[in-house]
N, C-alpha and C positions, 0 to 999 in steps of 0.2 A: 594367538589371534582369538580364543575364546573368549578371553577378555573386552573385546572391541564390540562387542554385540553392550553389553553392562553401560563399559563405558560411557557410547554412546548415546543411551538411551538416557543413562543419570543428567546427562550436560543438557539431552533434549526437554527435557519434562522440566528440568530446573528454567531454562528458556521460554519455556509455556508458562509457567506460574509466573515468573517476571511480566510478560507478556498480557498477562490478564490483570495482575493487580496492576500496571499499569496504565491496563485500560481504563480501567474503573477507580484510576487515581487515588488509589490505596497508599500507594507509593510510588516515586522516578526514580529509582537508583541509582540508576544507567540511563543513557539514550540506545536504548533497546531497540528498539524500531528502525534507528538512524540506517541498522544494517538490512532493512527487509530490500533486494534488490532492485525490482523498478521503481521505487519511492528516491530510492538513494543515486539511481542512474540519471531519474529526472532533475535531481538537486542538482546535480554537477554541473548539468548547463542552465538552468535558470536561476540557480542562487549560488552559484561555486563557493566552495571554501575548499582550502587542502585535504581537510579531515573525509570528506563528500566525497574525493577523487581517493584517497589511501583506503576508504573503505570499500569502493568499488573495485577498486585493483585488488582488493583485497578476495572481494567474492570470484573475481575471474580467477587470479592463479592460483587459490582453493581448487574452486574446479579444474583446472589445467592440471594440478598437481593431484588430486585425489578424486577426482572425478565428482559426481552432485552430492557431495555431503552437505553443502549446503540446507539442500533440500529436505533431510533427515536431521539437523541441528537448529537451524536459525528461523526457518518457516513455521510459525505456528499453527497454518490449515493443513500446512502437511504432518506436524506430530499431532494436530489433533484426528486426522485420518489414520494415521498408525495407531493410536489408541483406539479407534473404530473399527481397523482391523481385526484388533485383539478382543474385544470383546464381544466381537460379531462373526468369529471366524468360521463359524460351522453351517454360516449362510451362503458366504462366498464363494464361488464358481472355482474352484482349483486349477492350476495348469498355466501353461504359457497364452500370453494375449500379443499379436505380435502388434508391431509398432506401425502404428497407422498413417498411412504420410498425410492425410486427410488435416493431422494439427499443423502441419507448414502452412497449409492456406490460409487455416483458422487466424495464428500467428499474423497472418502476411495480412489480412483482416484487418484487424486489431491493432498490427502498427502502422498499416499506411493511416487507418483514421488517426494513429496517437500522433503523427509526425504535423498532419495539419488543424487537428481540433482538440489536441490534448488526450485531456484520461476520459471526455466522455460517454463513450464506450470502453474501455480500458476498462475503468471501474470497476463494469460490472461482470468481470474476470480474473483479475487481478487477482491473488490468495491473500495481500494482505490485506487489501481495502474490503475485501467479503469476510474477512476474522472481523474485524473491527467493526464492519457496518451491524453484523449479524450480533454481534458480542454489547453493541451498546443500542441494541432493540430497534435497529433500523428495519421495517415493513421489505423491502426489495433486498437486503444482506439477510436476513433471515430466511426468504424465501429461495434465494439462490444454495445459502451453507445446508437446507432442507436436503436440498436435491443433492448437494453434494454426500451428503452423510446417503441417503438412500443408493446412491452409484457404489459410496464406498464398501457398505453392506452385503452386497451382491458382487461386484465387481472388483473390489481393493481400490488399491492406489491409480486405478483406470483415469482421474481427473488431472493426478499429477504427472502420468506420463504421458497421455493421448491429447490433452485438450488445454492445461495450464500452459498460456505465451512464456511466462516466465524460466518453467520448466520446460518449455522446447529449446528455448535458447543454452539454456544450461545444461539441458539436451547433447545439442550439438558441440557445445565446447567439450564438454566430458569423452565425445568422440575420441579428443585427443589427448585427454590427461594420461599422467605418467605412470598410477597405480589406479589397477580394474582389480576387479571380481573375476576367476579367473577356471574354467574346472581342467583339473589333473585327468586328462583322458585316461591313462593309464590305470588309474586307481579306479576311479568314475564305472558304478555299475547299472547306474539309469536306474536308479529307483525309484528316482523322481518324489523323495521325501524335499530334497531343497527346492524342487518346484513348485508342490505346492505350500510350501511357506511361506515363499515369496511373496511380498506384499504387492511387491512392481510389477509380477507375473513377468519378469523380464529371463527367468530361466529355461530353457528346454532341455531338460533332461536326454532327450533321445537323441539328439547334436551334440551335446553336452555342450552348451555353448549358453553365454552369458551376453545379452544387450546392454551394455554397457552406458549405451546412452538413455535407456528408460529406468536403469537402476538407480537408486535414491541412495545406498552405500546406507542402509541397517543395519547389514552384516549379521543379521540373522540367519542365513545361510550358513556362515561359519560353523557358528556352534550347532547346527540342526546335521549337517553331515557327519553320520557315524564313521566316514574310512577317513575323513580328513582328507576328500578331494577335493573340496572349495578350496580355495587360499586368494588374499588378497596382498597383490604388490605389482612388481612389474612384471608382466606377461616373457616366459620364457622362449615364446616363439615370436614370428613374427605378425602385427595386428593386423586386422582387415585392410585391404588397399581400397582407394574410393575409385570405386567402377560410372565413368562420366559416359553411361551406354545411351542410346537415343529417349528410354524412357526416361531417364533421370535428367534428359537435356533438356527436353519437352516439360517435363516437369518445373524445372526451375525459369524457361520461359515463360510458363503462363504465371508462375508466381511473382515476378517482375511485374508481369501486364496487372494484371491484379493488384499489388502494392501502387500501381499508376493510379488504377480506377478507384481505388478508397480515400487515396490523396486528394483527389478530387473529390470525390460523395464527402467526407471530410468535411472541404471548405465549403462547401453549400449545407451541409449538416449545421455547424456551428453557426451562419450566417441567420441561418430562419430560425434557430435555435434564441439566439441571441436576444430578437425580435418580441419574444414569446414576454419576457419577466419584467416585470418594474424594478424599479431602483431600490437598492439596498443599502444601509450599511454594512460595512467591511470590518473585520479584525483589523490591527494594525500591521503593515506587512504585507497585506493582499495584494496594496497597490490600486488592481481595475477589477470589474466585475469579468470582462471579459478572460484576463488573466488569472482568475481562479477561476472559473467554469474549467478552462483548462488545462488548471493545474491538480485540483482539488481531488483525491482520492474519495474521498466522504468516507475518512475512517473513522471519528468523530473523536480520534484523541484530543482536541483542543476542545472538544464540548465538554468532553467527562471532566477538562481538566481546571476548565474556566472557574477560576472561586469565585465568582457573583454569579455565575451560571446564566450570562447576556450572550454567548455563541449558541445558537441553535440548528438543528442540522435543517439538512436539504429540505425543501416544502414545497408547491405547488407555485408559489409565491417564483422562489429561486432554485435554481439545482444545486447549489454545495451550499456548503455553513455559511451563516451571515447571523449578522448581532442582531438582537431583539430587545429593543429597550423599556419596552413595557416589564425586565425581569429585574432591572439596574439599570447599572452604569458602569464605563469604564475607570478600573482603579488606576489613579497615574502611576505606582510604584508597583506594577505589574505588569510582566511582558511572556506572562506563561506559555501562552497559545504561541508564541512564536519561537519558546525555545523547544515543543512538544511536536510540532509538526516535523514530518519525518521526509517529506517530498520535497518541500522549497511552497509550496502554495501560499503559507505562510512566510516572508521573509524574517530569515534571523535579523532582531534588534535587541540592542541593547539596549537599556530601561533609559537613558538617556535618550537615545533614538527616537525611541517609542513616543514619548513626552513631548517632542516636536511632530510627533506625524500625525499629522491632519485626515481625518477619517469622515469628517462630518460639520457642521456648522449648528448652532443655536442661532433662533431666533426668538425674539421678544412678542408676543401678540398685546399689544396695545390696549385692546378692549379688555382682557381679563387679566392684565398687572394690576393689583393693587398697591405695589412698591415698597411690600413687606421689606424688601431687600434680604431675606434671606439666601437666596440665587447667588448676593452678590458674598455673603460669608462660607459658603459651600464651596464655591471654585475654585478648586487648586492650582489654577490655572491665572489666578486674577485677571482672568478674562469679561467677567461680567462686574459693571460696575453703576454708578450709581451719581448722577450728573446732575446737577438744578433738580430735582427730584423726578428725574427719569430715568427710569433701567436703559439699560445701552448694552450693547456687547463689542469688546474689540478687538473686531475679526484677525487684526496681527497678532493674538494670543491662544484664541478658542482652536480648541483642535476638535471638538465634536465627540468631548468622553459623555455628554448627556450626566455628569453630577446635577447641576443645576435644575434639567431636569426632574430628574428623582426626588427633589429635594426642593421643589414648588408645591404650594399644597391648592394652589388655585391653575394651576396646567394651564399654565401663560406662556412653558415655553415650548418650542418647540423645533425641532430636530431632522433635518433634512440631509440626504446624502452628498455625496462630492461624485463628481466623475472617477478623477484621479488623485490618490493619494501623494502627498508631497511634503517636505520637510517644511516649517515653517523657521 
C-alpha cells in the first residue's frame, strides 16, 4: 500500500498538465474534460450519447467501488488544492474538521436552482467551470479560485469536503463504497501524525476513526503511519448503520422544502434573467439562447479553442459564450467548439452537420454595395450571389458563418441573429 500514495499522485498531476494544456489549446489528446462529473451528468440528458452515460456510470461505481478517488485523480481544482496543500502546509490548521451538514442545504441550493434554470448558479461552484473560468483569465473564476486557494492555505481541502455540490454528492455515495481508509484499533497509538496530514481533515485520531465520506482517498495516510495501522480495503468489521433519529428526519424534511423553494426562485430567476440581454450570435450546436444560459458552464474551453478566435466568453452584453464577429468568421470545415465542449451546451455536430446549421442570416445594405462582388467569390456557401447586377442572398443557403462579412471591404453587409438554430 505504500505505493498507492506515488501512484496516485503520478496519474493526478499527469491529469492536471493534460488538463491545462488543454485549456489553453496547446494540445486535445483526449476528451479530458468529457470526464469532469456534473459537466458529463448534464450531457446525458441534454445531448445523450452512450459514451456520456459509460462515462458517468463510470464515475458512480468508481466511487461505489473505491470511494471519492475521483476526487483525488480526475478533478483538477481538487489536485490543484493538494498541491496547495503541500506547499502551504505549515499554515494550515492541523486536526480533524468534522463534517458540516450545513453543505447538504448548500447542495440542495444549487440543485433545486440547476433542475429549473440550469448552471446559472451552478457555475459559480462548480470545481470544473471555476478551473477553467479562473485558468483562461475570467474576472469572477479568478475571483472565486482566489478565495479558494486562500481557504485552502489555512484550512486544506475544507472546499472539497464542506462546500463542493459535486463533492457532496460523491460524498454520500462513498458512504457506501466497498474499499475505505480504515485505522487498525489495535495497532493505532493516537498520535495523530495521520491526522494532521490529512488533507481532508477527515481523520480523528482519538476515535481512531476515518470519515470516509469527506476523504478524497490520497492515501497519504498510508505511507505517513509509522505502525502501519492505516490500511485501505474492505473494512473488517461491520460499517456505520444509518441512524434515521428525529434530527436527521427534520433534517432531510426541511431539505426537501428547500429543494421546493429554489425550484421555484429558479424559474423566476431565469425569467427576469432572460429579459436583461439582447440578442446574440450562437456557436453552432447552441441551438437557443435560452438553452445555453442554461447550459453553459463558462469554462471557456471552446474560446481558447476556436482557431479564428470569434467565441468570446460571457459579457455584460450576454452571460455564457457567444460569437463576436467583428474578430472573423465562422470556418465551414470546422466544428471545434462543438467537439470541446464538455457539458452538451454545445451540441456535438459533425462537420457535415455543422455546415447546415443556421446560426445567423446576412444581409445586403443597399446604400453601401458597391457590387464589387467579392461577398459573392468568398462564400462557401454559394449563398451570396450576383443577379442583373444586384447582390442578393439566398436565404435556402446562408447559414450565418459571416465570411462575406469579413471579406466586404465597404461593410455593406450585415449579420443579424436567429431565434432558433435549425438544419437547413
Amino acid at each position: 500500500m505504500k505505493y498507492f500514495y506515488k501512484t496516485r499522485l503520478l496519474v493526478a498531476i499527469s491529469f492536471l498538465l493534460l488538463s491545462v494544456v488543454g485549456i489553453y489549446a496547446i494540445f486535445y489528446p483526449v476528451k479530458i474534460f468529457d470526464i469532469q462529473f456534473l459537466s458529463v451528468f448534464q450531457r446525458v440528458f441534454i445531448d445523450f450519447s452512450l459514451l456520456s452515460l459509460l462515462l458517468l456510470l463510470f464515475i458512480i461505481v468508481l466511487t461505489l467501488l473505491f470511494g471519492r478517488l475521483y476526487c483525488s485523480l480526475f478533478c483538477p481544482l481538487g489536485i490543484m488544492q493538494e498541491i496547495l496543500c503541500f506547499l502551504f502546509q505549515k499554515y494550515a490548521k492541523n486536526g480533524y474538521i468534522r463534517n458540516y451538514s450545513a453543505k447538504y442545504f448548500l447542495a440542495v441550493l444549487v440543485f433545486g436552482a440547476f433542475v429549473t434554470s440550469g448552471v446559472l448558479l451552478l457555475k459559480y461552484i462548480e470545481p470544473y467551470a471555476i478551473f477553467g473560468s479562473a485558468f483562461t483569465l475570467t474576472l469572477s473564476g479568478i475571483l472565486i479560485f482566489l478565495t479558494i486557494v486562500f481557504l485552502t492555505v489555512f484550512k486544506k481541502r475544507f472546499f472539497c469536503t464542506n462546500i463542493c455540490p459535486a463533492g457532496t454528492i460523491l460524498g454520500l455515495i462513498s458512504k457506501f463504497s466497498r474499499y475505505k481508509i480504515f485505522i487498525k484499533k489495535d495497532i493505532c497509538v493516537s498520535c495523530a501524525l495521520c491526522e494532521n496530514k490529512c488533507q481532508s481533515a477527515c481523520i480523528n485520531s482519538k476515535e481512531k476513526s476515518v470519515d470516509n465520506e469527506t476523504c478524497v482517498k490520497c492515501f497519504q495516510c498510508l505511507q505517513t503511519c509509522p505502525r502501519g495501522a492505516i490500511s485501505y480495503g474492505i473494512k473488517p468489521f461491520e460499517t456505520d448503520k444509518i441512524n434515521l433519529n428525529r434530527r436527521k428526519l427534520v433534517t432531510s424534511v426541511a431539505a426537501f422544502t428547500l429543494f421546493g423553494a429554489m425550484c421555484k426562485f429558479g424559474l423566476v430567476f431565469k425569467t427576469k434573467l432572460m429579459q436583461k440581454f439582447k440578442e446574440v450570435v450562437l456557436p453552432p450546436g447552441a441551438q437557443s439562447e435560452e438553452r445555453l444560459i442554461n447550459t453553459c458552464f463558462n469554462c471557456n474551453l471552446c474560446v481558447e479553442n476556436c482557431p479564428t478566435k470569434i467565441i468570446v466568453k460571457a459579457d455584460k452584453n450576454f452571460p455564457a459564450i457567444h460569437i463576436d464577429y467583428t474578430k472573423g468568421y465562422c470556418e465551414k470545415n470546422c466544428n471545434k467548439c462543438s467537439e470541446v465542449c464538455p457539458s452538451g451546451a454545445i451540441k456535438r455536430l459533425e462537420k457535415d452537420q455543422k455546415q447546415r446549421t443556421r446560426i445567423a442570416m446576412a444581409t445586403i445594405n443597399g446604400e453601401k454595395c458597391v457590387k464589387c462582388a467579392i461577398c459573392v467569390r468568398a462564400c462557401p456557401y454559394n449563398a451570396v450571389l450576383k443577379i442583373e447586377n444586384k447582390i442578393v442572398i439566398d436565404s435556402s443557403k446562408c447559414i450565418g458563418c459571416a465570411t462575406c462579412n469579413s471579406f466586404c471591404p465597404h461593410d455593406a453587409i450585415e449579420i443579424f441573429a436567429v431565434k432558433k438554430q435549425n438544419l437547413i
